[in-house]
C-alpha positions in Angstrom: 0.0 0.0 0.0 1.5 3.7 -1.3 1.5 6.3 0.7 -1.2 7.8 -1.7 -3.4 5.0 -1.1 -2.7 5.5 2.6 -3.8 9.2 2.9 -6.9 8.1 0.1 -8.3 6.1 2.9 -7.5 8.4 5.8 -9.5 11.3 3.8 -12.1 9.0 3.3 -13.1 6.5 5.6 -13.8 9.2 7.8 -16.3 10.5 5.2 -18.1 7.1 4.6 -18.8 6.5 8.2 -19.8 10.1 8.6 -22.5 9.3 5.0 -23.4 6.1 6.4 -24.5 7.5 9.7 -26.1 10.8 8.5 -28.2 8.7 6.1 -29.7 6.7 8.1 -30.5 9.2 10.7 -31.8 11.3 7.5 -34.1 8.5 6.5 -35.5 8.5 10.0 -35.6 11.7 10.5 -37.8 12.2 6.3 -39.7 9.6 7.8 -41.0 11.4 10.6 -41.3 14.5 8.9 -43.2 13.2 5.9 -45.6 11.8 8.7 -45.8 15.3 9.8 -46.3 16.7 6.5 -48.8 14.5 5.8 -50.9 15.2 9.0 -50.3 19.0 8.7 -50.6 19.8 5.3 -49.0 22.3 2.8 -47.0 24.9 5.0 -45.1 21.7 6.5 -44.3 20.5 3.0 -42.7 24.4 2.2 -41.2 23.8 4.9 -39.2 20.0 4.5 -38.7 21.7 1.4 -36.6 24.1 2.5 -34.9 21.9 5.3 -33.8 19.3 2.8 -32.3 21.7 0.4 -29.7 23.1 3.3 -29.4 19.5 4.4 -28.3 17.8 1.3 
């Protein structure tokens, strides 16, 4: 293993574990929000709207 190959996975493993965590807390957190959205209507929905756009 190169050194290049070295400092490839130090950059990102980090970043994987970090993706594979925030996605599943994401995919919890859409699911309760869609819940929400769904029970609350339209000014919810502007609102996820918005939320997922500075998330992502």
């Amino acid at each position: 293993m190169g050194l290049q190959d070295a400092v490839f996975v130090a950059v990102t493993a980090p970043y994987h574990a970090l993706h594979k965590t925030s996605s599943f807390a994401w995919n919890a957190a859409s699911s309760c929000i869609l819940f929400f959205i769904y029970m609350n209507g339209f000014k919810l929905s502007v609102l996820y709207l918005l939320a997922s756009f500075y998330i992502l």
